[in-house]
VMD Tcl script that draws the C-alpha trace (Angstrom):
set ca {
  {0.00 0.00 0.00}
  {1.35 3.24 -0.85}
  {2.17 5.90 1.57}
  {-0.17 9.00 1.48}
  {0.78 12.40 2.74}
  {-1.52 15.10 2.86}
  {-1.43 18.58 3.71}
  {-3.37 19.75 7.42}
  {-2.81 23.43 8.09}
  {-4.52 25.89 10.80}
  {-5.43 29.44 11.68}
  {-5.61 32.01 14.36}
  {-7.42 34.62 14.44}
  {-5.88 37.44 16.66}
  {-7.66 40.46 17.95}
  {-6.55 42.60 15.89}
  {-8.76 40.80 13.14}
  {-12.26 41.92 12.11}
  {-13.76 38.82 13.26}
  {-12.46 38.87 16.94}
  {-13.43 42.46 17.23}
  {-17.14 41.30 15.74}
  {-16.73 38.07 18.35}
  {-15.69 41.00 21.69}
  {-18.53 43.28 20.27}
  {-21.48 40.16 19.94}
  {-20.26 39.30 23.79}
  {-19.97 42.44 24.92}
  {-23.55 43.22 24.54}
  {-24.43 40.04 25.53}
  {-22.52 40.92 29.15}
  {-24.10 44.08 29.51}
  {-27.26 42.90 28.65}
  {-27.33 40.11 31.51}
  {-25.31 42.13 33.98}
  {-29.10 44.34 34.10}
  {-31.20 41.33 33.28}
  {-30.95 37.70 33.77}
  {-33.51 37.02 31.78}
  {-32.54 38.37 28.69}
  {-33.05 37.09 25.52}
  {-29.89 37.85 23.41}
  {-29.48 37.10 19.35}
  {-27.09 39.75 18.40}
  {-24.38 39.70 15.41}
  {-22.09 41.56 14.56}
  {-20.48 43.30 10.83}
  {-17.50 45.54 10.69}
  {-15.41 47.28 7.83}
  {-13.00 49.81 7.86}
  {-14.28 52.59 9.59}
  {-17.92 51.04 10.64}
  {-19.22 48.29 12.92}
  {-22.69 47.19 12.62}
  {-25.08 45.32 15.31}
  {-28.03 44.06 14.60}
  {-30.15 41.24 15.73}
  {-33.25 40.89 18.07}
  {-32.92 41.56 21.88}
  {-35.49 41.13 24.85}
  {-34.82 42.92 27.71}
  {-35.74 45.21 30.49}
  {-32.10 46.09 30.62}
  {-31.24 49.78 29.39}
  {-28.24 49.81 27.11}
  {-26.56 52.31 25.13}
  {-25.04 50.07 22.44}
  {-22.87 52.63 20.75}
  {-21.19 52.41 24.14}
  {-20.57 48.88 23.93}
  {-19.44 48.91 20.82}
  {-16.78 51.53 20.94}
  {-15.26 50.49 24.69}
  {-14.87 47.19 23.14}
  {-13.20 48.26 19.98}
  {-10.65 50.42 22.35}
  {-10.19 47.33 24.45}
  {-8.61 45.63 21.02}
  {-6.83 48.60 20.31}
  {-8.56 49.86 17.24}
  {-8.14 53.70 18.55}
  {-7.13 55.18 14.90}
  {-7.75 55.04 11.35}
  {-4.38 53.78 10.36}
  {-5.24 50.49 11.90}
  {-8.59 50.69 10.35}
  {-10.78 51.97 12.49}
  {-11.18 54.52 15.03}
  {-13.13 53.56 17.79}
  {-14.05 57.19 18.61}
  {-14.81 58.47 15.33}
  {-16.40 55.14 13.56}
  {-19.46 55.43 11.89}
  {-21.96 52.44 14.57}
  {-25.33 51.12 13.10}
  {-27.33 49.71 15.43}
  {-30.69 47.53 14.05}
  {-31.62 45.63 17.08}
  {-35.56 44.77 17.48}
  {-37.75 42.80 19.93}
  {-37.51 38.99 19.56}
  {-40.07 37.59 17.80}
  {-42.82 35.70 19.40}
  {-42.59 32.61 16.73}
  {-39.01 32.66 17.47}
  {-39.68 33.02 21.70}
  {-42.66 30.20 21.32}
  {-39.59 28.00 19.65}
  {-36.89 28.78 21.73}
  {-38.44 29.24 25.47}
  {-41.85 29.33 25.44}
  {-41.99 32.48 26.22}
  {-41.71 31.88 30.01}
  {-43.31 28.15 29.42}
  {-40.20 25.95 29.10}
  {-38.48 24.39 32.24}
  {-34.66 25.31 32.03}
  {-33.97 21.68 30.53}
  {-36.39 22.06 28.03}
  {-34.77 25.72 26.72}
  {-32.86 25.62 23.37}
  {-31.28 27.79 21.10}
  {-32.79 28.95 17.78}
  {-29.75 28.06 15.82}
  {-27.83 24.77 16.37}
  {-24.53 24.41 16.00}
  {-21.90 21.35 15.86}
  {-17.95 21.76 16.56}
  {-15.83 18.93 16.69}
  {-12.64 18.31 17.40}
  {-9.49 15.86 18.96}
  {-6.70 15.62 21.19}
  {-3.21 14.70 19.23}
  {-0.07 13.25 21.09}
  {1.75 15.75 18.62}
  {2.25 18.90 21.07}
  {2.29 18.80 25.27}
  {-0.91 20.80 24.87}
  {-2.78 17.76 23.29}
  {-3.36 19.80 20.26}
  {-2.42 19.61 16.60}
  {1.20 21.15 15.72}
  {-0.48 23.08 13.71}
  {-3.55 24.82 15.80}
  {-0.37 25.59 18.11}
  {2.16 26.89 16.04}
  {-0.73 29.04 14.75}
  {-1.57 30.39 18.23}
  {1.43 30.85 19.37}
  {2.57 33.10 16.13}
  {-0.93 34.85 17.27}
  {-0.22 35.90 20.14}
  {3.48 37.17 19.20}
  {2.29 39.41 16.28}
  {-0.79 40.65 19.09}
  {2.38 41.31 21.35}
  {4.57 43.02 18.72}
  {1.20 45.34 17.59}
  {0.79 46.43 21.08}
  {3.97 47.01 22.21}
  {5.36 48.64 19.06}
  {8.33 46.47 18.75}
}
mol new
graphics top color blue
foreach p $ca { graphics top sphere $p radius 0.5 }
foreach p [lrange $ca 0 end-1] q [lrange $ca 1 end] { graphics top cylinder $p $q radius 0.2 }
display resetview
């Protein structure tokens, strides 16, 4: 039987990356949203581009939030504090389209207050998988951590300067 090689690579995203900063915003209203009200019900995503982050998505809640806020303290927390980075968290351009969730999706979800906990799901599924490898002492593929750990150096070098 012939020997077969094949080619396995990986990716990190690091903060400084569109999608983390999307990722820190998504939580970040999810936080503030729960830190006011347990009980909220949270579906909110997240778009950004140079210069612009977007939030939209459909959000019960008694909590009061000023989501511009969010959205620009967690853009500073990354670092993206001026326009040669690509984007200014004090002078981006923040759309905010959040609405009321929908009863047909509440009915679905939680019952609107009829579910027991074990009986609440989510409205959109998801499936990760994944495996531990004798390759690196971190039980991970090589590659995952050669990927992080170049990650974190360039997140290092971007802060510091170096």
């Amino acid at each position: 039987m012939a020997t077969r090689t094949f080619l396995f690579s990986s990716e990190s995203v690091n903060e400084g990356h569109p999608d983390k900063l999307c990722d820190l915003v998504s939580d970040s209203v999810l936080d503030a949203c729960l830190a006011q009200d347990p009980d909220a019900k949270v579906a909110c995503e997240t778009a950004a581009k140079t210069g612009m982050v977007m939030i939209f998505g459909e959000i019960t809640t008694k909590a009061k939030i000023d989501y511009e806020a969010v959205v620009r303290k967690a853009a500073e927390e990354i670092g993206f504090i001026h326009e040669d980075v690509g984007l200014n968290c004090h002078t981006c351009k923040v759309l905010v389209n959040i609405e009321e969730q929908s009863p047909d999706i509440g009915q679905g979800v939680h019952g609107m207050g009829t579910k027991k906990p074990e009986e609440i799901g989510a409205g959109d599924q998801g499936h990760m998988f994944g495996y531990a490898s004798d390759e690196t002492p971190e039980l991970m593929p090589l590659t995952h951590v050669l990927a992080t750990q170049l990650g974190a150096r360039l997140t290092e070098v971007r802060k510091s300067g170096a």
